[in-house]
N, C-alpha and C positions, 0 to 999 in steps of 0.2 A: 437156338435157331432165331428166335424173336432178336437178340440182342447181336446177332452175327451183321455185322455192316459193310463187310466186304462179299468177293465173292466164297458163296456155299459150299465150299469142299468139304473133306471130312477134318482136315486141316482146324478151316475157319470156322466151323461148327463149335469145335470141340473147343478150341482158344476162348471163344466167345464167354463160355462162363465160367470164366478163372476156376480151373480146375486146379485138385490139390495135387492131383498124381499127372504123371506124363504117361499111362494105360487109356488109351482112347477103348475099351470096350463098349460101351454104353453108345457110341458113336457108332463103332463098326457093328455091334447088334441091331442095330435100327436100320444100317444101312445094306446087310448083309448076313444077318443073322435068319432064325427061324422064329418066326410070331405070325399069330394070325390076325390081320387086319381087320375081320369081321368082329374081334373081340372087342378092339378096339373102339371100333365104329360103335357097335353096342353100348361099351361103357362112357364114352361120348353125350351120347343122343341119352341114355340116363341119367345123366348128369346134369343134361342140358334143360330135359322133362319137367325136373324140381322146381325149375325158376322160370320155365316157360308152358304153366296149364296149359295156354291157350294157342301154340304154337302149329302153326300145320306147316307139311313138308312143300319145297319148289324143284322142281326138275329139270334141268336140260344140258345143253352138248354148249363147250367151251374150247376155245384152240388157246395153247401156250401162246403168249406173249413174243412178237417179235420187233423188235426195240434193233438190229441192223448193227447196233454197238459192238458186241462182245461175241468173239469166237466159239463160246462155249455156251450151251443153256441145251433147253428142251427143246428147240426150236430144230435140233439133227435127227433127221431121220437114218437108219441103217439103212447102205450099201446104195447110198446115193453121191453122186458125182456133183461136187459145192466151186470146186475153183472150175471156172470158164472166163479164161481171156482176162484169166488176172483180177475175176472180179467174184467174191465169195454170192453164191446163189440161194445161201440160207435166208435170205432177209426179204426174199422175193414170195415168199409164200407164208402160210400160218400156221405150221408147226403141227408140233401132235395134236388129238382131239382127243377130250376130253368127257367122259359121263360126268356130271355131277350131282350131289344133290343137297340140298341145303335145309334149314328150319329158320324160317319167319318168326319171331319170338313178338308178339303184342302187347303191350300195356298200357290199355287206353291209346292214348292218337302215340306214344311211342311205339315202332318200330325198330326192328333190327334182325340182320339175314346172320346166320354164324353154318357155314360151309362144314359139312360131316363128313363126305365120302366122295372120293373118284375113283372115276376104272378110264384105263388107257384103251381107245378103242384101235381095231386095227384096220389099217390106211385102206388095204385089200378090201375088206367087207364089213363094213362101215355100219350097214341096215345091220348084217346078220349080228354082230359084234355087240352094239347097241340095245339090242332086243334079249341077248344071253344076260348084259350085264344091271339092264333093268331088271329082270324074272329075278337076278340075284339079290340084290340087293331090298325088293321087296316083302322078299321072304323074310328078312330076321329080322326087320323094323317094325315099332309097335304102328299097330293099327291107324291111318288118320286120314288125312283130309290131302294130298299132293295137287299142286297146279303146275299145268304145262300151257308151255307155247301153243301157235296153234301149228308149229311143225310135227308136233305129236296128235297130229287126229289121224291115229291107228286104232282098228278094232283091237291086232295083237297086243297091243299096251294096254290098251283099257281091258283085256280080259283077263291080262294076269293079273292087275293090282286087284280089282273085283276080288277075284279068287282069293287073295291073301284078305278078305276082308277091310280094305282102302276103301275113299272114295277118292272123287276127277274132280277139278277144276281147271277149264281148256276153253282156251278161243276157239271159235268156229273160224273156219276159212269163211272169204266174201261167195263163193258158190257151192257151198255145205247146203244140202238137203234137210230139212226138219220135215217131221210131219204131225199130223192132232193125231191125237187120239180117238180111234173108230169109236162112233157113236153104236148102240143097241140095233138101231134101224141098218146102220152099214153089215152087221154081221150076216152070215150065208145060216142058212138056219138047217145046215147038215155039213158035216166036211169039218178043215181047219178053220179056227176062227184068226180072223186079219189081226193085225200085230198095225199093220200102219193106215191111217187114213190119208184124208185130203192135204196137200201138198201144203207148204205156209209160205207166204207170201207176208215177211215181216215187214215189207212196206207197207204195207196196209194197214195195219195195228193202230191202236187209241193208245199216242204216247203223254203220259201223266209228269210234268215236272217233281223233281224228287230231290229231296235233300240227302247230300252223302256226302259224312265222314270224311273230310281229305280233300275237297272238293270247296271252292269258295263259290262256284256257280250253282243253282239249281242244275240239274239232269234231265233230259228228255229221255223217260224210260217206259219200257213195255216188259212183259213177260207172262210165261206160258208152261206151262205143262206138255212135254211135246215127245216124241219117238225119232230117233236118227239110228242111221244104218252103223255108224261107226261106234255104237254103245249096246249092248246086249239089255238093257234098261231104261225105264223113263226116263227123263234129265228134265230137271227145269235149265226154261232158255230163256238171257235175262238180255235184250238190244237196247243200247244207249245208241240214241240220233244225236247226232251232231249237224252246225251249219256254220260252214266257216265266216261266209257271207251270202245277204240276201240273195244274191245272182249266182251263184252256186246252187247245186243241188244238196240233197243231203248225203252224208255219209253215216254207215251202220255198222254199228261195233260190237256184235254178237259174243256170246260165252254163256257157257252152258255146263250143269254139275249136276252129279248124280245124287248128293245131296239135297233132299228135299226140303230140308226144315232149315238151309240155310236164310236169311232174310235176301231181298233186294237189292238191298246198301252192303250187307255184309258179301256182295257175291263182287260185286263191284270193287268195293274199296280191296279186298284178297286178291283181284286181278293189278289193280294199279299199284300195288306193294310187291307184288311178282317181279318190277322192273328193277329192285333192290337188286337181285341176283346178280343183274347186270353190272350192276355198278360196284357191288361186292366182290365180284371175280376180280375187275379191272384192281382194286386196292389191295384182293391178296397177291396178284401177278407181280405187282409194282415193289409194294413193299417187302413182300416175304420173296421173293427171288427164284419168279417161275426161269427166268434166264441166267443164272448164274448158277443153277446146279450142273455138276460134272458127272454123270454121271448115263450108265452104257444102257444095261438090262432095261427092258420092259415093268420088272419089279422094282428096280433102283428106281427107278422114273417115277411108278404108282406110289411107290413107298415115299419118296423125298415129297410130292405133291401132297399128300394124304396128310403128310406132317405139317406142312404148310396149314392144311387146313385147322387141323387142332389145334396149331398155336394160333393160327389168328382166332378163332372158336371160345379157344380162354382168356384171350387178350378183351375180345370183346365184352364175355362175362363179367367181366372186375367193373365196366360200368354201367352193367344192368341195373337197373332198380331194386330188383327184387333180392337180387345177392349184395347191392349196398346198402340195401336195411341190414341185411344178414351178419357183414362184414361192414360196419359203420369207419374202420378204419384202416381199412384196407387200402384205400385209395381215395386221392382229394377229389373235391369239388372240383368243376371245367373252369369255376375264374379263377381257384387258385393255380393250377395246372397250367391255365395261361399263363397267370404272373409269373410261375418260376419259369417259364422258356421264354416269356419277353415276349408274346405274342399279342401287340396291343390293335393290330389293324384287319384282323380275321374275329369277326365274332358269331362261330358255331352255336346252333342250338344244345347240342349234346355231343358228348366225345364221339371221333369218326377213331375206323378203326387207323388211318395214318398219324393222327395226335396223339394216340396210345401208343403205339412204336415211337414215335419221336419222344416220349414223355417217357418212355421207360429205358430208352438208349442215352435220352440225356443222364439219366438216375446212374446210370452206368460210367459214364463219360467222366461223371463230377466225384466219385467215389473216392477217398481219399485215401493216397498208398498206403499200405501197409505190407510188410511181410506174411507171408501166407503160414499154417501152423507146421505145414511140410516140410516147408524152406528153412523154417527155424529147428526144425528136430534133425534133417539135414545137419547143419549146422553143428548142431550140437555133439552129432555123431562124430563127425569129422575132427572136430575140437577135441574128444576123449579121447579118440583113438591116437592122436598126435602126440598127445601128452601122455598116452601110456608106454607108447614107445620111444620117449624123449626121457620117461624115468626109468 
């Protein structure tokens, strides 16, 4: 899949890594066979574990790529009408929606997102859809730390992952409720005792400049120990103020975890590395060919996507740190990698994942012919038989 450069059919799949035999199995079992995705995903995120301690999970909803070019990709919906007046109507909307979810991998100020799982949500019901394939997928994954947008400030969502033993990392919307914590004197001294006190008013707050991680600026930050309706739980609430200009007012940038012994900078800098995801989608859509798969079912769709993911997942692993101490030669250095592709006017900090498809398609590209061991036993067969019946 990784080295497939045309379009994704079972065809171009199969082509792509000079196979010895002309039996596409391996191809049609991925694409149509019986495997359970969940195993996979499991042995995945195990794998992933090893080289990434410190790794916590990001969450959220992705639409296919729609690129207007090509006839064919993820971007079709079933039993919808595309030609109107001579003009194809796929390219006017955005396609399937997507669950995903990813692992943030740390080490030290290196980053890096490596995409484990999607579920294909359905167009019809969207919310209910959403909510099944989260509770699914939180169930078999080890225990950790997820952050979401702040389109997930659902009590439902935060009360399954709770339950499996998770903790949140989530934006607050700008009119999200917090509250303090009922003081001794606020409790009713018969009856239920109060779960929320006085209302918070984070403009108000003593903001302390603060150094963080990632950040070339000080911070204007405050935080609190606080109670919201949308968490069965305390949550520390951590506000970075912003001022664009003196004549402007301020703006406030809330987010809030159920993690308590996170620090201040570390709750900050895990929200600002969140926008990875974003950008990680966009390069496996591009590169790996969220548009160029041909393919019908609902499962063809999950399954071809899901692949996607694990190969970009171990694409990016080869230039992990922690696997290139492991595998010292497994893979060059980024200036040697530049130098063999000629690339003298881009100078990246660290491999992206589209330099590693390009550096592993060129490895393919410059291969030099040979006859395959098939082709030559082939060969050979043909040869004997000729001559047995020519003596």
């Amino acid at each position: 899949m990784i080295l497939c450069e045309g379009r994704h059919t079972v065809t171009g799949i199969y082509l792509a890594g000079q196979p010895s035999s002309r039996y596409w199995s391996l191809v049609k079992f991925l694409s149509r066979g019986r495997w359970d995705e969940t195993q996979v995903i499991q042995r995945l995120i195990g794998l992933l574990i090893e080289y990434l301690p410190d790794g916590v999970y990001i969450y959220d909803h992705t639409h296919a790529i729609k690129t207007g070019k090509k006839p064919f990709g993820l971007h079709f919906f079933h039993n919808h009408r595309y030609q109107k007046r001579n003009t194809n109507q796929s390219k006017f909307h955005w396609g399937h929606q997507f669950a995903g979810l990813g692992i943030l991998g740390l080490d030290g100020l290196v980053s890096r997102l490596f995409p484990v799982w999607v579920r294909l949500l359905d167009p019809e019901a969207v919310g209910a859809s959403a909510l099944a394939a989260f509770e699914s997928i939180v169930s078999v994954i080890p225990a950790g730390l997820i952050i979401f947008d702040r389109g997930f400030n659902n009590r439902k969502y935060f009360k399954a992952l709770l339950e499996q033993g998770h903790q949140l990392l989530c934006r607050a919307r700008k009119n999200a409720a917090f509250f303090y914590l009922p003081l001794p004197s606020e409790q009713p001294k018969r009856g239920r005792k109060r779960i929320y006190g006085r209302r918070i008013h984070f403009q108000h707050w003593t903001y302390i400049q603060t150094k963080v991680p990632g950040f070339e600026h000080l911070l204007s930050v405050a935080h609190q120990i606080v109670r919201t309706r949308m968490c069965p739980q305390p949550v520390h609430l951590v506000v970075v103020r912003t001022r664009p200009k003196p004549s402007k007012p301020y703006r406030y940038f809330p987010v809030y975890t159920t993690d308590l012994t996170l620090s201040v900078e570390t709750i900050v800098r895990y929200y600002k590395l969140r926008w990875g995801f974003e950008t990680n989608m966009r390069d496996t859509k591009e590169e790996l060919g969220f548009d160029q798969y041909q393919v019908h079912s609902q499962r063809s769709i999950e399954r071809s996507v899901l692949l996607s993911f694990v190969a970009a997942s171990l694409t990016q692993l080869v230039a992990w740190p922690a696997f290139e101490q492991t595998y010292t030669k497994t893979f060059p250095s980024l200036e040697q990698g530049l130098a063999q592709m000629g690339i003298h006017w881009y100078h990246p900090s660290r491999w992206t994942l589209g330099l590693l498809l390009r550096y592993l398609r060129r490895q393919k590209r410059h291969q030099p012919f040979s006859v395959s061991n098939e082709d030559e036993q082939n060969h050979k067969k043909k040869e004997n038989r000729y001559a047995m019946a020519a003596g």
